[in-house]
N, C-alpha and C positions, 0 to 999 in steps of 0.2 A: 539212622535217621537223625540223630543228633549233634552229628557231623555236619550234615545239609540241611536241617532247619532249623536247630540251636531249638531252647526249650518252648518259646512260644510258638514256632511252627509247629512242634509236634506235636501241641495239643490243636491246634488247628488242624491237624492232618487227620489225626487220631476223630476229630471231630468229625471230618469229612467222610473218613471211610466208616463211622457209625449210621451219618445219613443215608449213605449209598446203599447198606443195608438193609436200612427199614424203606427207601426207596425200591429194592429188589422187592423186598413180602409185600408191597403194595402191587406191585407189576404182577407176580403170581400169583395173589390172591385176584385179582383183578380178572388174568388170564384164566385161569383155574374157574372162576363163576362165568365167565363168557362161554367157555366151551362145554359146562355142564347144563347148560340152559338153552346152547343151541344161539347163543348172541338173540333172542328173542323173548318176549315177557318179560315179566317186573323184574326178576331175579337178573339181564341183562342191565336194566338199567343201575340196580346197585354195582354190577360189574366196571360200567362206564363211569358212575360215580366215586369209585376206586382209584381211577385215572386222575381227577383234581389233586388228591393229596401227593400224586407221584410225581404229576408234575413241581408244585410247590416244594416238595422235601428234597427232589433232585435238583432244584436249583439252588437252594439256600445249600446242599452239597458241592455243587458248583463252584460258589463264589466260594465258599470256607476254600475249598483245593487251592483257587487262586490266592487269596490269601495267602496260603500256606507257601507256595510258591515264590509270591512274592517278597515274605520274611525271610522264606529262606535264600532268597538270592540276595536281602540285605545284612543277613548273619554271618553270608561267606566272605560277602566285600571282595569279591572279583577273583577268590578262590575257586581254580573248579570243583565240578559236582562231584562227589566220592563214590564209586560203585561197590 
């Protein structure tokens, strides 16, 4: 990883895939109360209100990735990608 993003991408990367994480326990906790509840009554709508943070945390995951991408194709300078 430090090959293709040098040091500030991979904390940007490292960043990104900590979002996507806590974006996953949003989506399962999310899913997990919709289908205990039957997607119906109050306990649905905290399940739907679950849904706000996921979208938000998966975005700001989003851009960190590009980011990262972006760094690291300015780290390589026209070097290709390393496997």
């Amino acid at each position: 990883m430090q090959q293709n993003y040098g040091p500030e991408g991979s904390v940007l990367m490292s960043a990104a895939l900590a979002d996507f994480a806590l974006t996953a326990l949003f989506a399962g906790t999310g899913i997990i109360l919709g289908f205990a509840c039957g997607f119906s009554g109050p306990l649905a709508v905290v399940s739907y209100v679950m849904f706000l943070p996921l979208v938000c945390v998966g975005s700001v995951a989003a851009a960190r990735n590009l980011q990262a991408n972006k760094t690291g194709r300015l780290f390589r300078e026209g070097r290709p990608f390393q496997r």
